[in-house]
C-alpha positions as CSV (number, residue, x, y, z in Angstrom):
1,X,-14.8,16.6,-1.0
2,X,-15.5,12.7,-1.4
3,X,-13.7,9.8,0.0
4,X,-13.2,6.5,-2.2
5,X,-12.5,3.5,-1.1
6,X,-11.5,-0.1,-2.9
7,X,-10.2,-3.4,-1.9
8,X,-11.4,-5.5,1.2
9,X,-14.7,-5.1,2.9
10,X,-16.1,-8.1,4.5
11,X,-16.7,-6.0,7.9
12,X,-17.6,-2.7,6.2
13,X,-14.4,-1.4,7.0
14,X,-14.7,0.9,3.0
15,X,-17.5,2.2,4.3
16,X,-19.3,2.3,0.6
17,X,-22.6,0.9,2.2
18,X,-22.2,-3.1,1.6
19,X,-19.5,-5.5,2.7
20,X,-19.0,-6.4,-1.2
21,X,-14.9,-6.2,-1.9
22,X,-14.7,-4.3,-4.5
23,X,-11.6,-3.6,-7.1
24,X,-13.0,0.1,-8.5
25,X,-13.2,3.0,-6.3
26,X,-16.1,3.5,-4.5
27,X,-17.6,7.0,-2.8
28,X,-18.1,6.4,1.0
29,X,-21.1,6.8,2.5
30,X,-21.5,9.1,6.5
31,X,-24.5,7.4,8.6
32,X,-25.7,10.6,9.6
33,X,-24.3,13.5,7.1
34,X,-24.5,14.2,3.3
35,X,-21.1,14.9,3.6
36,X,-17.8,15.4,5.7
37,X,-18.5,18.5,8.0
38,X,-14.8,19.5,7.1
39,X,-11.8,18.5,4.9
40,X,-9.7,15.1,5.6
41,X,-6.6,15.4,7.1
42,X,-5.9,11.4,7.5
43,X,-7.3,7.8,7.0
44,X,-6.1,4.8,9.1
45,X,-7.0,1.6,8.3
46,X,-7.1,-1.7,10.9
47,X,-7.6,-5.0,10.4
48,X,-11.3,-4.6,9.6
49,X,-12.2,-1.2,10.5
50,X,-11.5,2.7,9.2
51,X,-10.7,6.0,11.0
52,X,-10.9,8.8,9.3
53,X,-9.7,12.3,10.8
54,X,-11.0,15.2,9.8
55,X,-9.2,19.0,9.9
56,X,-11.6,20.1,12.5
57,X,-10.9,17.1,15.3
58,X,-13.6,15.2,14.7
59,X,-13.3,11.1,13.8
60,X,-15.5,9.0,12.2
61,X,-15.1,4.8,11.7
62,X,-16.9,2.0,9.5
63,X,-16.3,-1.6,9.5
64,X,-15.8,-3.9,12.9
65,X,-16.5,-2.5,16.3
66,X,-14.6,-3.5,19.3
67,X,-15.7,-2.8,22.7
68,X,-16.4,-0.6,23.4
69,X,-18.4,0.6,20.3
70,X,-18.0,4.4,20.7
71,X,-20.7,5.2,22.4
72,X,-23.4,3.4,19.8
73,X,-25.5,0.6,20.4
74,X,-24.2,-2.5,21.8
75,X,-25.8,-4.4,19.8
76,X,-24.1,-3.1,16.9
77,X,-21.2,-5.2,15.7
78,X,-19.8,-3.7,12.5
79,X,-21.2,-0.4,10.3
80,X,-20.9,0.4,6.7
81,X,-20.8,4.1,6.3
82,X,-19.1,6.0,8.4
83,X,-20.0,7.0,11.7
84,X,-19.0,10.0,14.3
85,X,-17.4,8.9,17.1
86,X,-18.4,11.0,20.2
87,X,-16.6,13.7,21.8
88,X,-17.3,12.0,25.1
89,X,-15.2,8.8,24.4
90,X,-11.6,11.3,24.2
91,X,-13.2,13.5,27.6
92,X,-14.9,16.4,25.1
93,X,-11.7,16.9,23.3
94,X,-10.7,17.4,19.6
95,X,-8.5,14.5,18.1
96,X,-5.2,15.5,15.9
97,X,-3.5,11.9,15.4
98,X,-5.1,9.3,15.3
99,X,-3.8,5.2,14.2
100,X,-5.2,1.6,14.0
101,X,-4.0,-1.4,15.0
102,X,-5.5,-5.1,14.0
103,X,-8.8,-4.5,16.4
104,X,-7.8,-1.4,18.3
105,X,-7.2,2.3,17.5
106,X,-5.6,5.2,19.6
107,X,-6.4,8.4,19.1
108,X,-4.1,11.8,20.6
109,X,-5.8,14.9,21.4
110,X,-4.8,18.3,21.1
111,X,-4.3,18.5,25.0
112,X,-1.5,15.8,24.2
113,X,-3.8,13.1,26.3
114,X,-3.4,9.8,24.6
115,X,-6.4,7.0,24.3
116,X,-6.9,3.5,23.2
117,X,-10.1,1.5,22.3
118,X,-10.8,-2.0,21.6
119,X,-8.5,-5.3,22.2
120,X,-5.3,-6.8,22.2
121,X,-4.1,-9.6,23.7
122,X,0.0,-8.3,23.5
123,X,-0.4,-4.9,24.6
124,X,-1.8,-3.7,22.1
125,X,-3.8,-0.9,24.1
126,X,-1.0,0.3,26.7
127,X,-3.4,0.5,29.4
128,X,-1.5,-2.4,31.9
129,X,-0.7,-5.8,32.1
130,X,-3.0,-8.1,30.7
131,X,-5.6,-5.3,30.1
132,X,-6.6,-7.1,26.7
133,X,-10.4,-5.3,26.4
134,X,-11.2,-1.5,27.2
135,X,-11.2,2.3,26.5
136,X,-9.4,4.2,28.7
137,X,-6.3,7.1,28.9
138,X,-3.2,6.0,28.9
139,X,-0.5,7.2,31.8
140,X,1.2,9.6,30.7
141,X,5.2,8.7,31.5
142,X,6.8,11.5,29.0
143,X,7.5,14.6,29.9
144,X,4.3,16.7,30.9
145,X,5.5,20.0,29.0
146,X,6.4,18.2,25.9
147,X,3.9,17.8,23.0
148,X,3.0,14.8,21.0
149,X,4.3,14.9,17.0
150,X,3.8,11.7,15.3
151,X,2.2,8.4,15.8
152,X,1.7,5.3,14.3
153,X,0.7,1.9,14.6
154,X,1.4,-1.3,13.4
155,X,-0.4,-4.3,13.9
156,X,0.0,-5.3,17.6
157,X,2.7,-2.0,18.7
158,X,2.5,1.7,18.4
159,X,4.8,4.4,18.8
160,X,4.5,8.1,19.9
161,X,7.3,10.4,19.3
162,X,7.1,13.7,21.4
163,X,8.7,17.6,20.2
164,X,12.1,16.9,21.6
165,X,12.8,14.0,19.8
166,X,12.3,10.9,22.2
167,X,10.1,8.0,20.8
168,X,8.1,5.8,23.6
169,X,6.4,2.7,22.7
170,X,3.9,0.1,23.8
171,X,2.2,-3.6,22.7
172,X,3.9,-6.6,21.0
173,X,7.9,-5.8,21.3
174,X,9.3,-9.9,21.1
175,X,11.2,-8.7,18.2
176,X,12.8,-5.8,19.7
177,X,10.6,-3.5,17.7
178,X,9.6,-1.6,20.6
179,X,13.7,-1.2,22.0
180,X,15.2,-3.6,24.6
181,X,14.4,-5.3,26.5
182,X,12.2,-7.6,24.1
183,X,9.1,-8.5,25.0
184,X,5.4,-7.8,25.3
185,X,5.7,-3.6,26.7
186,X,1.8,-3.5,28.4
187,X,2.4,0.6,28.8
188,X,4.1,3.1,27.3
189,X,7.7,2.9,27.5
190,X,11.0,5.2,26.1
191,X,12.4,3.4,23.6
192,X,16.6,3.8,24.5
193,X,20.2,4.0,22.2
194,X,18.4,6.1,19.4
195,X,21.2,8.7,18.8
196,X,19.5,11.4,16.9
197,X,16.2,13.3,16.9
198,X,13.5,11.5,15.6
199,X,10.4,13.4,13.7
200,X,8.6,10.5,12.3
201,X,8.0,6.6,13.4
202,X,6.1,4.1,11.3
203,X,5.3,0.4,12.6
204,X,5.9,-2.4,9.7
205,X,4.7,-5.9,11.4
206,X,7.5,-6.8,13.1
207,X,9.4,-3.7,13.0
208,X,9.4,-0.4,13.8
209,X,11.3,2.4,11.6
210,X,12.6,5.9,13.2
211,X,13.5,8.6,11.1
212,X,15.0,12.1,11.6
213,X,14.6,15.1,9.9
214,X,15.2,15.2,6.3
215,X,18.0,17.4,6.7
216,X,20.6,14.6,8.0
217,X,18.4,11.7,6.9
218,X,19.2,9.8,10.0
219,X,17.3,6.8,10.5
220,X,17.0,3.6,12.3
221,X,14.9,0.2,12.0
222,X,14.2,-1.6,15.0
223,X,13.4,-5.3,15.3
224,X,13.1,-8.4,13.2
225,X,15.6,-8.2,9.7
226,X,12.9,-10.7,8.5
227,X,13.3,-9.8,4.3
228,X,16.6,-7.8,5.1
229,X,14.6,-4.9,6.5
230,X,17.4,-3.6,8.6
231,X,20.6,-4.6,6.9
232,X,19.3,-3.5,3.2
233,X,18.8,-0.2,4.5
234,X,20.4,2.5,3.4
235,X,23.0,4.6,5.2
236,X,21.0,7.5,5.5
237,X,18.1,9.2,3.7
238,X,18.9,12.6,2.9
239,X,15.6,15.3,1.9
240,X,13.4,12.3,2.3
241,X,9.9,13.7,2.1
242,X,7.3,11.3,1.8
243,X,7.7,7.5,3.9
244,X,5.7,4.7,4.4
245,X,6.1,1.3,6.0
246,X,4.1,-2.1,4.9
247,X,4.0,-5.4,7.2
248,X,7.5,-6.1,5.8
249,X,8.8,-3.3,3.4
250,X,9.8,0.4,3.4
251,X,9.2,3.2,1.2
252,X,11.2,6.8,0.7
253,X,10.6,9.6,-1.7
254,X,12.5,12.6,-1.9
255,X,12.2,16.1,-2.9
256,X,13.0,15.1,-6.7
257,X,10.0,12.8,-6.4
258,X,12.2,9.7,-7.0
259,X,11.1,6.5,-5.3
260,X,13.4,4.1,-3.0
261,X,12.2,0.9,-1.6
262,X,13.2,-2.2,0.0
263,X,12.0,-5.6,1.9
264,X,10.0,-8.1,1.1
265,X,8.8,-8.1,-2.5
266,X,7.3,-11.2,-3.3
267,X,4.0,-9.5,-4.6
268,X,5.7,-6.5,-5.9
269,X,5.2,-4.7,-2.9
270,X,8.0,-2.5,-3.4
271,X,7.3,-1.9,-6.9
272,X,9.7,-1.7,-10.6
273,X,12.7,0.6,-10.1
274,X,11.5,3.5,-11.7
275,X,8.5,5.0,-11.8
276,X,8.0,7.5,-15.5
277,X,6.6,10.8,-13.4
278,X,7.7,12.6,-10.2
279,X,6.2,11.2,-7.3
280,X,4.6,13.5,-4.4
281,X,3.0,10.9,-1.6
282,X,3.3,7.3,-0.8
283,X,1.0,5.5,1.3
284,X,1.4,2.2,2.4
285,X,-0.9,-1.2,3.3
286,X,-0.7,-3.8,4.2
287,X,1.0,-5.3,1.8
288,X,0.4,-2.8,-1.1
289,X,1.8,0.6,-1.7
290,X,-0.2,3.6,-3.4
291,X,1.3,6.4,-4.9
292,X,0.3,10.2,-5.9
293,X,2.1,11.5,-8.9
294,X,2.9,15.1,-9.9
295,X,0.0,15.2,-12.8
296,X,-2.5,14.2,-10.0
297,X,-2.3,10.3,-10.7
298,X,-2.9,7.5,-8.5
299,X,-1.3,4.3,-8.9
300,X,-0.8,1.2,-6.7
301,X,1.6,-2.4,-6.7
302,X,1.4,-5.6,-4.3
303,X,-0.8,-8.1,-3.1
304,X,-3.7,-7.1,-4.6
305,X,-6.3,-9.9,-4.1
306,X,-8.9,-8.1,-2.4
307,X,-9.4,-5.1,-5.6
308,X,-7.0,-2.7,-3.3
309,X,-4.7,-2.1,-6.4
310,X,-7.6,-1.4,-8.7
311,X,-8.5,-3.9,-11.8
312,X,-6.1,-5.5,-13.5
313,X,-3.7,-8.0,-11.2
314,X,-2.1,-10.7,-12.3
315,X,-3.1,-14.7,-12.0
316,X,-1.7,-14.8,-8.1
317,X,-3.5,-11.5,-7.8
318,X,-0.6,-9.5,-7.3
319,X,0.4,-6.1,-9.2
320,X,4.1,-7.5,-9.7
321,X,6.6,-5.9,-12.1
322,X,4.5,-3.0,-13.0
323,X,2.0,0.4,-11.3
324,X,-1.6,0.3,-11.6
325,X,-2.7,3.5,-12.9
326,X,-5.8,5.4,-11.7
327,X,-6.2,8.3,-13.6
328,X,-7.7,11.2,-11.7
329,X,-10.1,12.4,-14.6
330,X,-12.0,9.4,-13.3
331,X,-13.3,11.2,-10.1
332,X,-14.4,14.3,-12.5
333,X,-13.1,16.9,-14.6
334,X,-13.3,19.8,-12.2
335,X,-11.7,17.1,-9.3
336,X,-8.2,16.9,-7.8
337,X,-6.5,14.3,-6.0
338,X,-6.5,15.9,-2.3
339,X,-5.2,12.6,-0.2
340,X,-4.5,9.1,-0.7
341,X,-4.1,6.3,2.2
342,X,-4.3,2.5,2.4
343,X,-5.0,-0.5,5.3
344,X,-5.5,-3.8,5.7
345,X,-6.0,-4.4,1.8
346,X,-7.7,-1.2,1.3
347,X,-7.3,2.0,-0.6
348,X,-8.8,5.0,0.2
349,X,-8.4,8.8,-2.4
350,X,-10.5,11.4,-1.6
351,X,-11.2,13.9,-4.4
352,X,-11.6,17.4,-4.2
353,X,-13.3,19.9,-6.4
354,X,-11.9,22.8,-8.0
355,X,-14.3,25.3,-6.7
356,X,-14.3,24.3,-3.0
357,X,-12.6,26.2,-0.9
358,X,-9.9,23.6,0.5
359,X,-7.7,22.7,-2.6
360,X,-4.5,21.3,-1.0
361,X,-1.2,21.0,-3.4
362,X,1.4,18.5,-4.0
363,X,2.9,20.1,-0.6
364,X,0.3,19.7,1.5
365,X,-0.7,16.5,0.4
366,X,3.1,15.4,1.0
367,X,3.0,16.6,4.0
368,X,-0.3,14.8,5.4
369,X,0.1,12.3,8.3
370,X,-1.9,9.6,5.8
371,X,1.0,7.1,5.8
């Protein structure tokens, strides 16, 4: 398996080897390994950093390091190939979520124990008022026998939703995007009024979006209606299967692979109406949206200035009007496209070959917690 990356890199965060931004994909480099000890089950991208998750637990990060810096030196500001993150820093235990933020990430553990590295001046890490620097567990105010199914975050909130369908949130809520009362929320807090169970939460900039299963395709958005985020949404979204949210958009597809978008759109974030093939995944950045079709294609729209939607942008250095295609013969004819996710500005596929063992399908890439 091999992990590309393009678009932004002036911390390292692609973790090719250099801080050069680059527009064509890239293979990532590991510090320490030849290559990834076991398949990639998600990549989370911050404002200049990386976390990639792998299927066995472990986590790895390139680009800028907060304090604390996982356990390596401290004179180490920033690294450009990824690097493990110790055991030690989550008490010995395996991660199984894992999100970042602008300069902090949080990482859940398969004992449901929740943790938060780096800084935040809003609440970003959860850990008390005014705690703006640090790497600690947060208090754990859900229910003890419940377990932990989704998280995201966004740039300054994040949001947990647990198995029976409560959502609880923590860091920069002025908006309302972390429920009411508005306001900076320093620790975790149940988010109230949501009238359905939610599966799934995803954190735009100023907004947070809940969704339920696809069965009913209830869903809610929560916070600013900055680009008409919350009143151009739909009623509901029925057999939804793939969803992504950028700083100020949202992105659906269903089981027929068709594509529905809306918010702001001034780079072509949201993309043309249509796209010509069936789509499988979305993943969403910052301001760009990637998309894996049914043939095994990759192709990307929005704010592309940076190289995150490949060669080929337009004088503003947007991908507006049409999809930037990357075609997956480029990572080798015996390869597959096995993932795609995207940041802050950056784009990450990782490739799979034929004859290894782990060769994931349309469904299990859909189903991948890489939004």
């Amino acid at each position: 398996m091999t992990l590309y990356a393009f678009g932004s890199n002036g911390c390292g965060q692609l973790g090719i080897g250099d801080i050069r931004d680059t527009c064509i994909p890239q293979p990532c480099k590991l510090l320490e390994e030849q290559q990834w000890p076991s398949p990639i089950r998600a990549v989370k991208g911050g404002g200049s950093h990386t976390l990639v998750l792998l299927e066995s637990g472990e986590l790895y990060i390139s680009g800028s390091l907060v304090d604390p810096r996982f356990g390596l030196s401290p004179s180490v500001k920033s690294v450009s190939k990824f690097s493990q993150v110790s055991s030690d820093e989550f008490g010995g235990s395996k991660v199984k979520l894992c999100s970042a933020l602008w300069d902090a990430s949080v990482v859940v553990t398969l004992e449901d124990e929740v943790y938060a590295f780096g800084s935040g001046t809003k609440g970003e890490l959860g850990l008390g008022k005014e705690i703006a620097v640090g790497s600690r567990k947060l208090d754990k105010v859900w229910p003890e026998e419940e377990q932990i199914v989704d998280l995201s975050s966004g740039v300054s909130h994040s949001i947990i939703v647990i198995s029976n369908g409560d959502v609880y949130g923590w860091g920069n809520g002025r908006k309302g995007q972390l429920g009411e009362p508005a306001g900076i929320v320093w620790e975790p807090r149940r988010i109230q009024n949501v009238n359905f169970h939610v599966v799934r939460a995803m954190c735009g900039r100023e907004f947070s979006y809940l969704v339920g299963t696809p069965k009913h395709g209830h869903h809610v958005v929560l916070g600013s209606d900055k680009f008409s985020i919350r009143s151009a949404a739909p009623v509901t979204i029925p057999e939804w299967k793939g969803l992504g949210t950028s700083w100020g958009s949202i992105f659906v597809i269903n089981v027929a692979g068709d594509f529905l978008a809306w918010g702001r759109d001034d780079h072509g974030q949201i993309g043309p109406e249509s796209y010509p093939e069936r789509l499988v995944h979305v993943a969403t950045g910052s301001e760009h949206v990637l998309v894996l079709t049914e043939s095994g294609d990759v192709a990307a729209c929005g704010w592309g200035e940076h190289g995150n939607c490949g060669p080929g942008v337009d004088s503003q250095g947007d991908v507006k009007g049409w999809w930037n295609t990357i075609r997956s013969g480029r990572f080798g004819k015996t390869c597959k496209v096995g993932g795609i996710a995207a940041g802050c500005a950056t784009s990450f596929i990782w490739a799979v070959d034929v004859g290894d063992r782990h060769q994931p399908n349309a469904e299990e890439v859909a189903a991948a917690n890489i939004t």
